[in-house]
C-alpha positions as CSV (number, residue, x, y, z in Angstrom):
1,X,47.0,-99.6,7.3
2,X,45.8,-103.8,7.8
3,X,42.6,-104.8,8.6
4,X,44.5,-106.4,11.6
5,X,44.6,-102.7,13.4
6,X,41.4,-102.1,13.5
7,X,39.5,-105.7,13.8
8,X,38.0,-104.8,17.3
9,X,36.8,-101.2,16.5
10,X,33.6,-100.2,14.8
11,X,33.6,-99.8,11.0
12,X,33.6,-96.4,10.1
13,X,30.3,-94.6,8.8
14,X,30.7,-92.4,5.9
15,X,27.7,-91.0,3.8
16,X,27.8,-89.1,0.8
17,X,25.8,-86.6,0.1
18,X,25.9,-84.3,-2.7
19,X,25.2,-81.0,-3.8
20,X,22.5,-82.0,-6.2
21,X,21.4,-85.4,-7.9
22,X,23.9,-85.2,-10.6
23,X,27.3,-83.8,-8.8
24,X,29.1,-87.3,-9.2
25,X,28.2,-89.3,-5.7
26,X,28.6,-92.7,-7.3
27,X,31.5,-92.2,-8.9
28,X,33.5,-90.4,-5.6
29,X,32.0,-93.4,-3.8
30,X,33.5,-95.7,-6.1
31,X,36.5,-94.0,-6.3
32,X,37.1,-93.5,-2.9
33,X,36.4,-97.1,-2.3
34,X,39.2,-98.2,-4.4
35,X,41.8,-95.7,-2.9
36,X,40.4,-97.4,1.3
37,X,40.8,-100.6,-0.7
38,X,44.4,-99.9,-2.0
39,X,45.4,-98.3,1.1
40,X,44.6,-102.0,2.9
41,X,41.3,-100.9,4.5
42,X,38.2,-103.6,4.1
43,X,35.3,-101.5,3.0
44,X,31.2,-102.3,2.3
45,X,29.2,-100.3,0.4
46,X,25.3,-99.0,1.2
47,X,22.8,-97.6,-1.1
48,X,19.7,-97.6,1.0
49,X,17.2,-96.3,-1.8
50,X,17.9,-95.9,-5.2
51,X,15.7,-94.8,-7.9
52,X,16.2,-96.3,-11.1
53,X,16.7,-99.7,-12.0
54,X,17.7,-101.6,-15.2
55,X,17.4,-105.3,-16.4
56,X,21.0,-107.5,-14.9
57,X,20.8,-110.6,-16.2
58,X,16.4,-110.1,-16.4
59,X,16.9,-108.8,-12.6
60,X,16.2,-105.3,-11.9
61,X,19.1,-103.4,-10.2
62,X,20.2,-100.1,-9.6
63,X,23.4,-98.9,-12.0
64,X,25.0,-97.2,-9.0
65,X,24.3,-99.4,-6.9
66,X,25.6,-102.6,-8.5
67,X,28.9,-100.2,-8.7
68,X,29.0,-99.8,-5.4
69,X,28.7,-103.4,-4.8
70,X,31.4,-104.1,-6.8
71,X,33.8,-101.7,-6.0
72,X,33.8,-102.5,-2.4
73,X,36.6,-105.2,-1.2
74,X,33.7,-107.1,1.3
75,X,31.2,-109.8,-0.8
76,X,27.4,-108.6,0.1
77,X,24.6,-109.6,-1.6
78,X,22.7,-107.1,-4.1
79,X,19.7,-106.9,-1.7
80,X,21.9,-106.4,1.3
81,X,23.6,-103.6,-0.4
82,X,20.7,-101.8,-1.7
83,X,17.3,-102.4,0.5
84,X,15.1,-100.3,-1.5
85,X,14.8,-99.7,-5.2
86,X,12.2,-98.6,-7.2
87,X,11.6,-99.0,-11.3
88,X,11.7,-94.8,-12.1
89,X,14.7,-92.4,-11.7
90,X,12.5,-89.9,-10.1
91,X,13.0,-88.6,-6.4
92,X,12.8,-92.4,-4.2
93,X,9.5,-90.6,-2.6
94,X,7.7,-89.9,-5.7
95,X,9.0,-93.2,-6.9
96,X,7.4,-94.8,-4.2
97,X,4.0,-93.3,-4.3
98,X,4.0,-94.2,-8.1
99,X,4.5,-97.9,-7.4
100,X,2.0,-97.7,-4.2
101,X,5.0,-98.7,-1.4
102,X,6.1,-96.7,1.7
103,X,9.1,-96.4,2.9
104,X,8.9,-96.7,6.3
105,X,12.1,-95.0,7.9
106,X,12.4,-97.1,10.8
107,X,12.4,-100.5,8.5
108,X,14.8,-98.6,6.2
109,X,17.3,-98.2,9.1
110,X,16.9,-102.2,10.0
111,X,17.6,-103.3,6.8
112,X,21.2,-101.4,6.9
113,X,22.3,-102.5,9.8
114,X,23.1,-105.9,9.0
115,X,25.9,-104.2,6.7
116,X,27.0,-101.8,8.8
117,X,27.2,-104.4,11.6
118,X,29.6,-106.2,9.2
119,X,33.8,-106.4,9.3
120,X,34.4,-103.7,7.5
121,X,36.9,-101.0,8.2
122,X,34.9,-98.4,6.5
123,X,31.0,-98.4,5.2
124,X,30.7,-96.1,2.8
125,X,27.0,-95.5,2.1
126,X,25.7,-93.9,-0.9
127,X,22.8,-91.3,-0.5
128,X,19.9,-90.4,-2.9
129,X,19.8,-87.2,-4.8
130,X,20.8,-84.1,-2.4
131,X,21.0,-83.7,1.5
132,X,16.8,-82.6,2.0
133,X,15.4,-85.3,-0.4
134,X,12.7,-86.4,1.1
135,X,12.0,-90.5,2.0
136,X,8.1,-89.8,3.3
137,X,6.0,-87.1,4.4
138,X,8.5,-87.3,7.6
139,X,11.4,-87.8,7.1
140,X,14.6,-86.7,4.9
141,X,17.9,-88.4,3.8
142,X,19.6,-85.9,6.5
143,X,17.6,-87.8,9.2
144,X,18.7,-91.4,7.5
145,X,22.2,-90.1,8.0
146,X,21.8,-89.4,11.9
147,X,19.7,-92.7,12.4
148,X,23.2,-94.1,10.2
149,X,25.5,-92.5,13.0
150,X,27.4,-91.2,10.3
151,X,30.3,-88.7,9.5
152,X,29.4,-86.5,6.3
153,X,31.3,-86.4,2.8
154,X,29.9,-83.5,0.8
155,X,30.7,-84.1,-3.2
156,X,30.4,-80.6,-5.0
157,X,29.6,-80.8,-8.3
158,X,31.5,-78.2,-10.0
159,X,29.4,-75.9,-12.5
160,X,28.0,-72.3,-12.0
161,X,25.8,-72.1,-8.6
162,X,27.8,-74.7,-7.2
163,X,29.4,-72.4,-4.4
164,X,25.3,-71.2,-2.7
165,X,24.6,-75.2,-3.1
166,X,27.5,-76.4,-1.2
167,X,27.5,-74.0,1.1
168,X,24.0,-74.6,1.7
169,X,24.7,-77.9,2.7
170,X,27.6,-77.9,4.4
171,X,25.4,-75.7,7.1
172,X,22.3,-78.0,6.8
173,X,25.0,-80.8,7.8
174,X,26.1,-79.0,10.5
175,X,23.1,-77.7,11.8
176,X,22.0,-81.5,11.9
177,X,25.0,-82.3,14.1
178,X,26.5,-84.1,12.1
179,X,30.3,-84.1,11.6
180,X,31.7,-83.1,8.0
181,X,34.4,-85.1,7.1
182,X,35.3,-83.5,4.1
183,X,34.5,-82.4,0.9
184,X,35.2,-83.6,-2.8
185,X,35.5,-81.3,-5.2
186,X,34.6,-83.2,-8.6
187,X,34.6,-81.1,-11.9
188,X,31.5,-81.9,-14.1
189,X,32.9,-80.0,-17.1
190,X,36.3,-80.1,-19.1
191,X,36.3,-76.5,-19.5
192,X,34.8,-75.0,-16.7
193,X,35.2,-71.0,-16.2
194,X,37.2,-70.2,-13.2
195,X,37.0,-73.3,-12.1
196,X,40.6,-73.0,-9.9
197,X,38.8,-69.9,-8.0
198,X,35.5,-71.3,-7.4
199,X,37.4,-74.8,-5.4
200,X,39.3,-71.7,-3.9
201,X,35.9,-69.5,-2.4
202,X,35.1,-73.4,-1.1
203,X,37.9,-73.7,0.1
204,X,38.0,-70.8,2.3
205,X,34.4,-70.8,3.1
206,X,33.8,-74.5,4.4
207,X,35.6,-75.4,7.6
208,X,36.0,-79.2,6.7
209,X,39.3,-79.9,4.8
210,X,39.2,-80.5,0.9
211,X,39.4,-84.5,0.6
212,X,40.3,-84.6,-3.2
213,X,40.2,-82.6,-6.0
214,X,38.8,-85.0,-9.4
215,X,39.5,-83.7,-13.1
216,X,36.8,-83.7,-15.4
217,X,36.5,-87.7,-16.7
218,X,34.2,-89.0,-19.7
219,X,35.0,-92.7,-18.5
220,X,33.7,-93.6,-14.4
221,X,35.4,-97.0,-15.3
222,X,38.7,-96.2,-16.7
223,X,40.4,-93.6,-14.0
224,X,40.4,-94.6,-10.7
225,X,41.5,-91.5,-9.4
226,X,42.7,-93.7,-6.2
227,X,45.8,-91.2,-5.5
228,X,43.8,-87.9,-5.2
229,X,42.3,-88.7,-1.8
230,X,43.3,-87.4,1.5
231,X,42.9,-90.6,3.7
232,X,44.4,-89.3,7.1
233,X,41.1,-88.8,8.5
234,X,40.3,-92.7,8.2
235,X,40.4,-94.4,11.3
């Protein structure tokens, strides 16, 4: 597919939630960024909050953000990509009390718009921790998703427990009326017990199709799994 095909249509929203804060968001998002990219889409990436930042070059930024950023074909600028960060790697509300800010929801939408407004094909946009994390005393990373106008990817972090969690989720997706897209299932583990039968029991229990199946990788940097993804739902 060219960016020439779809140069009057709206870029396409996807969020990625996950089953947990450590079931591998940033590195589907990257990876699924490169496979749009190689496939001829133009992509942008979003990481509306992110918790945790170290020093680049004495600035602070986010790890997975700056990823993000770099793995997406379109040039935005750091602050553009990532609105709000805060200094600890704690939940982004917590984080925000600690540091005396509030994240005001309806600010947090406006500052995402002007990338999602952009040329991109696809926006792939980055959520924090799992689908209920809160932002406020309000308001969830579920609800940023339907103020996003978003389709869902669900990355399931394979381990033990990982079938209630993702199942869990896909429903709280659904019962936000959102659509889910897909789900990625991304092994945590080398050796993982019945691993094969647990992506099976997903399988058969979530109605979305499987998007891509990642093996277990001690390097985020050296395999882009680019191949692995099912693209046909891209428009």
């Amino acid at each position: 597919m060219t960016s020439e095909l779809t140069a009057n249509k709206k870029s396409q929203r996807i969020f990625i939630t996950g089953t947990d804060t450590d079931a591998g968001k940033t590195f589907v998002a990257t990876h699924l960024l490169h496979a749009l990219a190689v496939a001829g889409y133009r992509t942008a990436a979003l990481k509306p909050l992110a918790a945790g930042a170290d020093n680049f070059a004495s600035t602070p930024r986010n790890d997975d953000a700056v990823q993000l950023q770099a793995a997406a074909t379109e040039l935005h600028s750091y602050e553009a990509v990532n609105p709000y960060l805060f200094a600890e790697p704690i939940a982004p509300h917590i984080a925000a009390i600690n540091e005396n800010r509030v994240i005001d929801f309806d600010e947090c939408v406006a500052r995402c718009k002007p990338l999602l407004e952009s040329d991109a094909d696809v926006v792939v946009v980055e959520g924090a921790g799992g689908w209920l994390v809160p932002l406020n005393e309000q308001y969830t990373m579920a609800d940023l998703a339907v103020a996003l106008d978003t389709q869902i990817i669900l990355v399931v972090g394979m381990k033990l427990g990982c079938i209630n969690h993702a199942l869990l989720t896909a429903a709280a997706i659904e019962q936000a009326g959102l659509t889910l897209l897909g789900w990625v299932a991304n092994h945590l583990h080398e050796n993982m017990c019945e691993s094969q039968a647990n992506v099976a029991a997903l399988s058969a229990r979530i109605k979305s199709p499987l998007l891509a199946e990642l093996p277990f990788s001690s390097s985020v940097e050296s395999a882009h799994f680019v191949d692995q993804f099912d693209l046909s739902l891209f428009s």
